[in-house]
BAPATOR-350116 format. One line per 5 residues: number of its first residue (from 1); their letters; for each residue x, y, z of C-alpha. Coordinates in steps of 0.05 Angstrom, whole numbers, plus 5000, padded with zeros to 4 digits. Layout:
N
NUM = a = X/Y/Z | ...
//
This chain:
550
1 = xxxxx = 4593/6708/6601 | 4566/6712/6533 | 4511/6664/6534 | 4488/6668/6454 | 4506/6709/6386
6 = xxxxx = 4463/6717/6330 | 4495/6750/6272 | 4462/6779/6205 | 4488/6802/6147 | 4554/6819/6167
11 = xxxxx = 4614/6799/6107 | 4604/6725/6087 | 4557/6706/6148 | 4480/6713/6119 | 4453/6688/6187
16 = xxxxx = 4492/6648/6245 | 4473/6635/6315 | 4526/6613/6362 | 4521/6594/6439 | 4591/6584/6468
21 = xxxxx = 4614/6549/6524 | 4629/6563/6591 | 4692/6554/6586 | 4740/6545/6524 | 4702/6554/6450
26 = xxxxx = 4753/6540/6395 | 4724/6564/6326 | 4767/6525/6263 | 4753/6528/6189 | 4796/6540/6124
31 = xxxxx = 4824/6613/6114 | 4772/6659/6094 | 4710/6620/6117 | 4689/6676/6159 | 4720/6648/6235
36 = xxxxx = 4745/6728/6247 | 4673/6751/6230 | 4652/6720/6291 | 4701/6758/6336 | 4681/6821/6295
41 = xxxxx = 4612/6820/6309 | 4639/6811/6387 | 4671/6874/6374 | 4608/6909/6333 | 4553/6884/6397
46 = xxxxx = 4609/6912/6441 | 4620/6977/6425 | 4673/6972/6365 | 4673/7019/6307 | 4625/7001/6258
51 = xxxxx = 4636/7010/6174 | 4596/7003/6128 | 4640/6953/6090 | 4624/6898/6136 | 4552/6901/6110
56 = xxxxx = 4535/6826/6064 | 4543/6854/5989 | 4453/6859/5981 | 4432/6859/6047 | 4409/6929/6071
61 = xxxxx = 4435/6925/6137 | 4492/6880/6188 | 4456/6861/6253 | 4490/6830/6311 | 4455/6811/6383
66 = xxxxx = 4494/6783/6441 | 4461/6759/6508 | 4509/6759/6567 | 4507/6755/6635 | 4494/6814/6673
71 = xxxxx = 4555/6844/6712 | 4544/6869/6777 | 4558/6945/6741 | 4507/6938/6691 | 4478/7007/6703
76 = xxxxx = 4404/6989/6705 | 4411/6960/6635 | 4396/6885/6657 | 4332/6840/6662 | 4326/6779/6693
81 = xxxxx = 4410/6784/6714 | 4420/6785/6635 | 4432/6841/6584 | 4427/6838/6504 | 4467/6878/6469
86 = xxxxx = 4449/6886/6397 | 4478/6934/6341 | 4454/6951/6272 | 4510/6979/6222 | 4473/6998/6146
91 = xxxxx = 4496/6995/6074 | 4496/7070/6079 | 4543/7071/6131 | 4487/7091/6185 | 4491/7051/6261
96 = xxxxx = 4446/7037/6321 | 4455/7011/6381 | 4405/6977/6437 | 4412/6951/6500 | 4365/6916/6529
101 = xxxxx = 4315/6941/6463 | 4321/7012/6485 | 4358/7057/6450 | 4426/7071/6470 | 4497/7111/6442
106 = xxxxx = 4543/7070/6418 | 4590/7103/6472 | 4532/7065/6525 | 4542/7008/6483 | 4623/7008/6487
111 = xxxxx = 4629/7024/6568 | 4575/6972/6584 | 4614/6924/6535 | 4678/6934/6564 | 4662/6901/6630
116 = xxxxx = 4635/6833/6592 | 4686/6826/6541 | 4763/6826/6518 | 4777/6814/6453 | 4851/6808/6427
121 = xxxxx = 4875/6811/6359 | 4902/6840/6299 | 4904/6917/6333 | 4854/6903/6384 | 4905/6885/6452
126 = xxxxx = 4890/6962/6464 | 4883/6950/6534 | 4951/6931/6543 | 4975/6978/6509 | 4955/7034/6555
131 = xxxxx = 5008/7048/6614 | 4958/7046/6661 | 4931/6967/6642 | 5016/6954/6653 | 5022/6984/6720
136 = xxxxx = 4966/6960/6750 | 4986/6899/6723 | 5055/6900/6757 | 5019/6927/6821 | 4972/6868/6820
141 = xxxxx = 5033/6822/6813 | 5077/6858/6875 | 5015/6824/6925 | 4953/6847/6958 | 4997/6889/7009
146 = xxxxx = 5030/6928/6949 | 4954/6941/6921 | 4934/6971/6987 | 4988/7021/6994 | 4970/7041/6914
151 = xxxxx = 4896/7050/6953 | 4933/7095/6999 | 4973/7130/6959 | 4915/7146/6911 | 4872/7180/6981
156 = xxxxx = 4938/7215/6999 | 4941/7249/6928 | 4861/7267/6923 | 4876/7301/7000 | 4936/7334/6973
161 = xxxxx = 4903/7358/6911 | 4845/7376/6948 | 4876/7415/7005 | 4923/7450/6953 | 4865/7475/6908
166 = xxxxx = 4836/7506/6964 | 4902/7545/6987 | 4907/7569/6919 | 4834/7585/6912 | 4836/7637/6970
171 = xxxxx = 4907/7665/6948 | 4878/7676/6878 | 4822/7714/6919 | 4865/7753/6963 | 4852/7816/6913
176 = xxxxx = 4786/7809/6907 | 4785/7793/6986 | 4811/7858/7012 | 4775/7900/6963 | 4715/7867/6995
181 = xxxxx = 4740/7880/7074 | 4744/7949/7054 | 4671/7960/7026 | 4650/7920/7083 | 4693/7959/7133
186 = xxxxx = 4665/8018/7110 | 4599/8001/7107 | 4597/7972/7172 | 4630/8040/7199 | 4578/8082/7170
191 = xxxxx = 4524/8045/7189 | 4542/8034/7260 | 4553/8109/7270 | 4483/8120/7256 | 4462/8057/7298
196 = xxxxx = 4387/8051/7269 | 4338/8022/7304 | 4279/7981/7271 | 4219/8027/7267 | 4255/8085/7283
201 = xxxxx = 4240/8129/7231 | 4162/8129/7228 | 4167/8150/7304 | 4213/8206/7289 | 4175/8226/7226
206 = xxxxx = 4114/8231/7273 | 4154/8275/7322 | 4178/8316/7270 | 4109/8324/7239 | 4081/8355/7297
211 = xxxxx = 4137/8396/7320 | 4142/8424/7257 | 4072/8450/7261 | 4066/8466/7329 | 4039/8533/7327
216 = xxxxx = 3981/8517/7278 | 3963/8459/7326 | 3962/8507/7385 | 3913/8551/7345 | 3863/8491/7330
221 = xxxxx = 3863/8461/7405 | 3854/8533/7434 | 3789/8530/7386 | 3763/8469/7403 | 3775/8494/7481
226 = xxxxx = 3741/8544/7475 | 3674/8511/7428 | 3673/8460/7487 | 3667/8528/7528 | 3739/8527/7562
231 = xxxxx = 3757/8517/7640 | 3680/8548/7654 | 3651/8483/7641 | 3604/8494/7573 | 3587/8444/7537
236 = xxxxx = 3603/8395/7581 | 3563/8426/7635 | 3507/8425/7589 | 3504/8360/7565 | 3507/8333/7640
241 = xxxxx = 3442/8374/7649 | 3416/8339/7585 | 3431/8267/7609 | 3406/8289/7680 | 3339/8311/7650
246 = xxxxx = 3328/8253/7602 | 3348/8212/7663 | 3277/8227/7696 | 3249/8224/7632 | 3267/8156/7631
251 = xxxxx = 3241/8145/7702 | 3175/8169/7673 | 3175/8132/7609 | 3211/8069/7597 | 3218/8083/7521
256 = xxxxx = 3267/8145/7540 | 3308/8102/7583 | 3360/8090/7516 | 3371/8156/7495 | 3388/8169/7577
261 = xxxxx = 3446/8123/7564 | 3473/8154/7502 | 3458/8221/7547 | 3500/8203/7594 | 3554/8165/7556
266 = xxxxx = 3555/8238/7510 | 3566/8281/7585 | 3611/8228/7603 | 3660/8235/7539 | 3648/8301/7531
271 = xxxxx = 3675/8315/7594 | 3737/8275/7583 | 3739/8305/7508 | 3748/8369/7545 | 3794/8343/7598
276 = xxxxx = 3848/8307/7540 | 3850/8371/7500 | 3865/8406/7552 | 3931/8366/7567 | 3947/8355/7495
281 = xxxxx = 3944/8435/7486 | 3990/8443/7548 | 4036/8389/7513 | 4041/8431/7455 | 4108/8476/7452
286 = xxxxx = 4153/8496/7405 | 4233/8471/7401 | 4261/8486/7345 | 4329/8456/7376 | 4297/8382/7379
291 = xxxxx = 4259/8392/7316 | 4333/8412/7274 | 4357/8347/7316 | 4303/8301/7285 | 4305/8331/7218
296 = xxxxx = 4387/8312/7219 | 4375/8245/7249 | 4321/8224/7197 | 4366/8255/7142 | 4418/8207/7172
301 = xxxxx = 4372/8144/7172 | 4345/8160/7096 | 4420/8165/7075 | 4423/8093/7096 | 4366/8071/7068
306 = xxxxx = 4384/8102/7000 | 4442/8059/7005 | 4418/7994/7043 | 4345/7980/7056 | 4278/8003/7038
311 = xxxxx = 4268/8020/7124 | 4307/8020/7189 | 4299/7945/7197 | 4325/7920/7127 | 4387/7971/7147
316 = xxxxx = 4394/7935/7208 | 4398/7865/7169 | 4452/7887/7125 | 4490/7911/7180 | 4486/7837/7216
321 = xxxxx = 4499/7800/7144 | 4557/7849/7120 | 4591/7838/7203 | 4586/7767/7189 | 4623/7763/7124
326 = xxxxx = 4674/7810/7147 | 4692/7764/7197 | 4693/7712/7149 | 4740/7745/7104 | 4787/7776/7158
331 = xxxxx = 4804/7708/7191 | 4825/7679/7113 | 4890/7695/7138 | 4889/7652/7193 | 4851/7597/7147
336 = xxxxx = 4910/7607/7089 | 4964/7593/7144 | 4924/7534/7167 | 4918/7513/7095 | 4986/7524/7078
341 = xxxxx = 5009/7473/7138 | 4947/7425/7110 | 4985/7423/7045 | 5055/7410/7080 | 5034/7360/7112
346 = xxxxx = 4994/7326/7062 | 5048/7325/7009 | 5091/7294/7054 | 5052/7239/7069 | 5035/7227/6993
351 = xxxxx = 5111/7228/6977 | 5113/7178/7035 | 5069/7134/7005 | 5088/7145/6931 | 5153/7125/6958
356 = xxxxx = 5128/7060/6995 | 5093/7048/6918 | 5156/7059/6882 | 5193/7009/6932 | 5137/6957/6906
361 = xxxxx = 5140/6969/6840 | 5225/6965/6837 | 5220/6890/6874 | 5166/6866/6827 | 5185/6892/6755
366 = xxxxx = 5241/6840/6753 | 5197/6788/6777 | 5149/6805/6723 | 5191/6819/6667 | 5225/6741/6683
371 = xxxxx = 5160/6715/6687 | 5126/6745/6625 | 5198/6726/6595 | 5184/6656/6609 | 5115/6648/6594
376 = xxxxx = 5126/6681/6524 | 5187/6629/6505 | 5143/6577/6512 | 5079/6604/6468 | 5126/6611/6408
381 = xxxxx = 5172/6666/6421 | 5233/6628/6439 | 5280/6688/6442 | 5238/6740/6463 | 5273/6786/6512
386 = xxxxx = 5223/6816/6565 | 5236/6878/6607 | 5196/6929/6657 | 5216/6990/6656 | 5198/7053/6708
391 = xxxxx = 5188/7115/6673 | 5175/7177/6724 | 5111/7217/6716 | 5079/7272/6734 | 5050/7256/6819
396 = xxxxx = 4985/7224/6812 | 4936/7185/6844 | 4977/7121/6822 | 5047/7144/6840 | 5105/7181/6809
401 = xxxxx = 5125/7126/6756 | 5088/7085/6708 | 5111/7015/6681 | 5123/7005/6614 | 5133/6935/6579
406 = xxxxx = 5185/6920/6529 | 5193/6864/6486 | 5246/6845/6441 | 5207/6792/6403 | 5278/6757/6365
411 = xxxxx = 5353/6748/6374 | 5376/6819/6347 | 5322/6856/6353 | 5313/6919/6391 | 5279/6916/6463
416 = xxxxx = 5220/6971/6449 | 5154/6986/6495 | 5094/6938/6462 | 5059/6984/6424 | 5124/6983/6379
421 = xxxxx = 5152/6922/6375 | 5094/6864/6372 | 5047/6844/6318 | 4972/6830/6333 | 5000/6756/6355
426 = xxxxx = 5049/6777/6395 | 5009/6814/6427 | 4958/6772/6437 | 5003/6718/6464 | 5044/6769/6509
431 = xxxxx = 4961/6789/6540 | 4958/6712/6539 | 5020/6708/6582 | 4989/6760/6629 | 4927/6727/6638
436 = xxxxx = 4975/6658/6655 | 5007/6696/6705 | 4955/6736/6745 | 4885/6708/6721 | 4847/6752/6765
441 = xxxxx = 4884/6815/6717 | 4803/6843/6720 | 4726/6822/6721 | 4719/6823/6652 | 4680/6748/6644
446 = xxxxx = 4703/6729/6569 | 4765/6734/6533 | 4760/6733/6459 | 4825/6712/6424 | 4845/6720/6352
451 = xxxxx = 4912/6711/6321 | 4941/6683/6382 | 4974/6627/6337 | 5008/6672/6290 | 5071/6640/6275
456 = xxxxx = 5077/6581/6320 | 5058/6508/6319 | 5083/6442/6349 | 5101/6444/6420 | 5087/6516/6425
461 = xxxxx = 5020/6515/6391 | 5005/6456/6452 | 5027/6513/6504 | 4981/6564/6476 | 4930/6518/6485
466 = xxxxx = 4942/6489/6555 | 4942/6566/6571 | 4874/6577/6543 | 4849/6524/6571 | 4871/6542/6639
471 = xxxxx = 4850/6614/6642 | 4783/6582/6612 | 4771/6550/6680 | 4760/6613/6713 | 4725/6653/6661
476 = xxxxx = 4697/6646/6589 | 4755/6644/6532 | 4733/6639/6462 | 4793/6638/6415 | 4804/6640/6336
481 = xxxxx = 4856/6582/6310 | 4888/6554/6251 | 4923/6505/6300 | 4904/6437/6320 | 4951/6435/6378
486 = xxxxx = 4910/6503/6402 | 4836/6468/6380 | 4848/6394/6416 | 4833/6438/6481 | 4758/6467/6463
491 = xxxxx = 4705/6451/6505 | 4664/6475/6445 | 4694/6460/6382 | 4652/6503/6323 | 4679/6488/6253
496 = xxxxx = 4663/6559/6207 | 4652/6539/6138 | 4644/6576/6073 | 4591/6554/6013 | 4572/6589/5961
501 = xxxxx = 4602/6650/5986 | 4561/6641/6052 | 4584/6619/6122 | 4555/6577/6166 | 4571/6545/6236
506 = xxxxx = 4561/6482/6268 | 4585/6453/6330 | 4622/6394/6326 | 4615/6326/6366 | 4681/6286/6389
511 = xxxxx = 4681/6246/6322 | 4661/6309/6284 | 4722/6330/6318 | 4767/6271/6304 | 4757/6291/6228
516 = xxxxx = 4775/6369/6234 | 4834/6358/6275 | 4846/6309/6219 | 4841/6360/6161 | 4877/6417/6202
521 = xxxxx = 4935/6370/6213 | 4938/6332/6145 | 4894/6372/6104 | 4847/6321/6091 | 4793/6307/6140
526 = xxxxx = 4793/6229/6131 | 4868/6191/6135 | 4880/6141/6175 | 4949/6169/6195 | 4907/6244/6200
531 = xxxxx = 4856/6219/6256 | 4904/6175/6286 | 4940/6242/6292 | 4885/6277/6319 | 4871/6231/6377
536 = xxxxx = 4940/6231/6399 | 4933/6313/6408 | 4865/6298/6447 | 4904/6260/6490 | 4961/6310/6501
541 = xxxxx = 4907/6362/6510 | 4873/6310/6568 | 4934/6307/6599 | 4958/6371/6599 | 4895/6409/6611
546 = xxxxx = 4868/6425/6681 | 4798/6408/6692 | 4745/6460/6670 | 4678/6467/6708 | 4623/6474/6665
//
């Protein structure tokens, strides 16, 4: 609810500050004392379009601030479970907006607003102008059972959608899919032929190395054979007589006994040295039918590599990716049949439940259309001609129709949707009628209402106000009025006046009252016959009023 203005600068207002009431606030004054300036900065803190010609003729700037309570939504903007919305519009045509003192767009400023506040007037019933505010008001209307299936209908369409986008995303691929199969076919083909082996390629380059230079290698082990002094023994004969002679050195002198261990461990190796040459020389021997093998086999391996992988093991990667998205893409024709039944089957059941909707919809648009009908006779429109309509759409998430309101607001006149055929009043009156007949129409916690009297008084003027003051019970309603049968029902009665080219406000007491009812009835705010006047519309109002909790 919106718990206090304050208003700056804006047309004839200098400065006001204005708390309103929980329930009904009726603002009154003499035509062009600035009442609608009030509902416009409403409009300005909430989002509304802001011109420069609504700045005070030599102030620099129109400020408006609004405090409301928080709704649950609030986006992180509250403090305390309020927010204060504020807006600054310049002389130069410049605006800011703040919520909660930071910063914000004016587009943060309008969403946020949107969930506090409703304001109705002179082409500002947008809201119910848009076919989807009228169907889900007829949906709200057919019962909670009627709102579920709309729930259901809405999941059917998003699993339609979504099952149908998918099945078109893979046949829009199917090019691009088979041109991929075949790369990957083929390059699983070639790879596979050649079957790699991690690591296989250093140990056949170190097979080929030595093969390839057999005969030199031969040549150098003969020579070190023979410096080691071949089969006869040699130099490994002689350094075992070394170590052995050193040995009883060492037995002599204890200061010989290390170099008799590095004697013998020389004999020892040297021996061994001898022994390993020996069998790597007889190991040696030339093939040049395995060596033209390896050379073709590595040739094989680098072709691969060339093509994918530094070495044998990256090769060996890409083979076990590319298998695994080839069998990915080869059973999309088993997913696309799969899809294609998904698809079936979820389009029936949305046309099943689009159907159940429609059924809804066809029982309840009478029922509406009579009870709008009725409600709008009796706020001033005593030949209006009410009528919902079902105009087929396009499936989505809300059904295949949308409900459209028409009004024919006189005797004569054509029946045409709303946008078309009412004034700012009318409209105002027929959002009025809405609000009498499903009150819980949204969360939004205060109604602002301007115009709503255009063109009525007497009994329908009292009809209008027992409205208001009903939906006031429920949520904050703060309403615009030239008509005393509409201002007897205020909680809050604020009388806008004008001196000096300046407005001001001030909240009137019940004799305060008396006197303004007096003046809006007779003109004059102190006849006998005036206030008597007045206090028999109080009355009415007591009695006709249900009671508002504070």
């Amino acid at each position: 609810m919106l718990r206090e203005l304050h208003i700056t600068g804006l047309g004839v207002i200098d400065e006001v500050d204005l708390e309103p009431h929980d329930g009904l606030t009726v603002l009154t004054g003499e035509t062009g004392a600035g009442k609608t300036m009030i509902t416009v900065a409403i409009g300005l803190a909430t989002g509304a379009r802001a011109s420069a010609q609504l700045v005070r003729p030599g102030s620099p700037a129109a400020r408006v601030q609004a405090r409301f309570d928080a709704p649950e939504d609030d986006d992180g903007w509250s403090e305390d479970g309020e927010v204060v919305l504020a807006r600054t519009v310049g002389a130069d045509g410049r605006s800011g907006a703040r919520i909660g003192g930071q910063i914000a767009t004016a587009g943060a400023l309008g969403a946020l607003g949107g969930r506090l506040v409703e304001i109705h007037g002179q082409h500002q019933s947008v809201r119910l102008l848009e076919a989807a505010t009228q169907t889900a008001f007829l949906d709200r209307l057919a019962g909670a059972a009627n709102l579920a299936t709309v729930t259901g209908c809405g999941t059917a369409f998003t699993a339609w959608r979504a099952a149908a986008a998918e099945l078109r995303r893979l046949r829009e691929a199917d090019r691009d899919r088979e041109r991929e199969i075949d790369l990957l076919t083929y390059q699983v083909r070639e790879i596979e032929a050649v079957a790699p082996r991690a690591g296989e390629s250093d140990a056949l380059r170190a097979e080929e190395q030595r093969l390839g230079h057999v005969e030199r290698l031969q040549e150098l082990s003969a020579a070190a054979d023979a410096a080691l002094g071949g089969e006869d023994g040699g130099a490994g004969d002689r350094t075992a007589a070394a170590a052995r002679a050193i040995a009883d050195a060492a037995a002599l002198d204890p200061d010989a006994e290390e170099l008799s261990a590095r004697a013998a461990a020389v004999a020892v190796e040297t021996s061994e040295l001898a022994r390993d040459l020996r069998a790597y020389a007889g190991g040696l021997a030339a093939d040049p039918d395995r060596l033209a093998a390896l050379r073709e086999r590595l040739g094989a391996l680098r072709g691969l590599q060339r093509k994918y992988g530094a070495d044998d093991g990256e090769v060996v990667a890409f083979l076990a990716t590319a298998g695994e998205r080839l069998l990915a893409l080869t059973g999309a024709d088993e997913r696309a049949e799969e899809l294609a039944e998904e698809v079936a089957n979820a389009e029936g059941a949305y046309l099943e439940a689009a159907a159940a909707v429609t059924r809804g919809r066809e029982e309840a648009a009478p029922l509406l259309a009579a009870a709008l009908a009725a409600e709008v006779r009796e706020l001033g429109m005593p030949d209006a001609e009410v009528a919902v309509d079902l105009a087929p759409v396009d499936p989505g998430p809300a059904g295949v129709e949308r409900a459209v309101v028409r009004l024919s607001a006189g005797e004569g006149q054509p029946s045409l949707p709303l946008e078309r055929a009412a004034s700012g009043g009318e409209l105002s009156r027929v959002m009025l009628a809405c609000r009498s007949i499903a009150a819980d129409l949204d969360d939004v916690g205060t109604l602002v209402f301007d115009e709503v009297d255009a063109g009525i008084g007497g009994q329908a003027g009292l009809a209008v106000g027992a409205r208001l003051a009903r939906l006031a019970t429920a949520r904050q309603v703060v309403v615009v009025t030239h008509l005393p049968q509409i201002a007897c029902f205020a909680d809050r009665h604020v009388r806008v006046r004008k001196e000096a080219g300046v407005a001001t406000v001030e909240v009137l007491d019940d004799s305060e009252r008396r006197v303004e009812l007096s003046r809006m009835l007779a003109g004059l705010e102190s006849t006998a016959h005036g206030v008597s006047h007045a206090d028999e519309l109080l009355a009415a109002a007591a009695s006709l009023r249900a009671p508002v909790s504070a």
